[in-house]
C-alpha positions as CSV (number, residue, x, y, z in Angstrom):
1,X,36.2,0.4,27.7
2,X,37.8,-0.3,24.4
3,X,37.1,-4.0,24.5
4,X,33.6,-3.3,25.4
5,X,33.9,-0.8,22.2
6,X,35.2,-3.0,20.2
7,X,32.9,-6.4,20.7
8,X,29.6,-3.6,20.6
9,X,30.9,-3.1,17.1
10,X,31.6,-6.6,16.5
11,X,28.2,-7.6,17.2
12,X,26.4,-4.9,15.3
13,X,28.9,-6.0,12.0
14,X,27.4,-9.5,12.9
15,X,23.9,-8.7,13.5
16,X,23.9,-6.4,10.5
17,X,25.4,-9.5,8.3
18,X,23.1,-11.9,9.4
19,X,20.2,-9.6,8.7
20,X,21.8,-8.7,5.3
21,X,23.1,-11.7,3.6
22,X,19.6,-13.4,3.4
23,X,17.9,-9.9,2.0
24,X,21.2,-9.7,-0.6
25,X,20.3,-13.4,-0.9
26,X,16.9,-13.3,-2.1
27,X,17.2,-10.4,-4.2
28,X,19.2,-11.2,-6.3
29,X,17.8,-15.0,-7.1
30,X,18.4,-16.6,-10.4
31,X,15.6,-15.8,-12.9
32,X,14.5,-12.8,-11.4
33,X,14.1,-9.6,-13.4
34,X,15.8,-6.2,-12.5
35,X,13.8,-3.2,-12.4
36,X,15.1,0.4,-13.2
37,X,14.4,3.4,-11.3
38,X,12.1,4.3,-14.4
39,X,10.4,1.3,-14.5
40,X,9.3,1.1,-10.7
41,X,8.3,4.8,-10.9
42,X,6.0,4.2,-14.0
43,X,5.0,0.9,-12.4
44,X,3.9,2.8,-8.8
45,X,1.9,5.3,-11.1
46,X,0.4,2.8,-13.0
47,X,-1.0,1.0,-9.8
48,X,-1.9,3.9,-8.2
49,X,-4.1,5.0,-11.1
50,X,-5.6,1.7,-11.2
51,X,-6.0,2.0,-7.6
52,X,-8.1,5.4,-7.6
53,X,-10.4,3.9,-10.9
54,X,-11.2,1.0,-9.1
55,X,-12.5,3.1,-5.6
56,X,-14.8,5.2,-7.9
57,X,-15.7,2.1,-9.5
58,X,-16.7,0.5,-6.3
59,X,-18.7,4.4,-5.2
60,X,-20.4,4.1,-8.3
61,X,-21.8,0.8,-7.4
62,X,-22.8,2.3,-3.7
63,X,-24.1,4.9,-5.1
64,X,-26.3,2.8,-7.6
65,X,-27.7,0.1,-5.3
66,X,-29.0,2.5,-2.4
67,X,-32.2,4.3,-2.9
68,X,-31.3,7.6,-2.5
69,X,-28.7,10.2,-3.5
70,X,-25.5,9.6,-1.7
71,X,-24.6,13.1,-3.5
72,X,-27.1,14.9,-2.1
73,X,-26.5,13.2,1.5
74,X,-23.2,14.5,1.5
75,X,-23.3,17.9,-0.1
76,X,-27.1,18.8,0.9
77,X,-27.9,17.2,3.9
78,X,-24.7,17.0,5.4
79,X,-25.4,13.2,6.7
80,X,-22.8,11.8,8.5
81,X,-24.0,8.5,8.7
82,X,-23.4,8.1,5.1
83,X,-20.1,9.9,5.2
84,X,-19.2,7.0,7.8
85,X,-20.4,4.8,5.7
86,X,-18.5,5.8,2.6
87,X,-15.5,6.3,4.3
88,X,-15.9,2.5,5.1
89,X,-16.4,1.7,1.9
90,X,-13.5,3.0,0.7
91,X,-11.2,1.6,3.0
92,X,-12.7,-1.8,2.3
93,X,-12.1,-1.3,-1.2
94,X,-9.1,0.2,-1.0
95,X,-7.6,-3.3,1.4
96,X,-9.3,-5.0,-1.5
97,X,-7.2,-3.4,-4.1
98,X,-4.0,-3.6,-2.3
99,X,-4.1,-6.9,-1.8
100,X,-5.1,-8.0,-5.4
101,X,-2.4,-5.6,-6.8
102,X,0.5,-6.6,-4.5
């Protein structure tokens, strides 16, 4: 039972190195800056605002090129086509934004 202990822990030290080394590796490559704590928190804000200005950005323009009031769909009518719709449209803006931003 011990030996069957001992190479379980064996293997998970070797599994866990070989997973680690390359991560440890490529993290800390020559030439590549260091961020703070600070500086990836303001950095996360930062592209999270952009992120939000962007999806209104991209309703704006949804709402300008149809012919009618997405507004008043929504609130008035209650359509739910159009919430379907702008639901989509967020999400498609939103992969959009991710991907440029990443």
């Amino acid at each position: 039972m011990k030996m069957i202990l001992a190479i379980s822990r064996g293997s998970f030290a070797a599994l866990a190195g070989t997973l680690l080394i390359p991560m440890l590796a490529h993290a800390q490559e020559a030439g590549t800056p260091r961020l703070g704590l600070a500086t990836g928190l303001v950095l996360s804000v930062v592209y999270g605002l952009v992120g939000i200005l962007l999806l209104m950005i991209g309703y704006k323009i949804f709402e300008w090129i149809t012919p009618f009031s997405v507004n008043d769909a929504l609130s008035k009518d209650q359509n739910r086509a159009v919430g379907i719709v702008v639901g989509a449209i967020f999400i498609g803006v939103a992969i959009i934004v991710a991907a440029a931003l990443g």
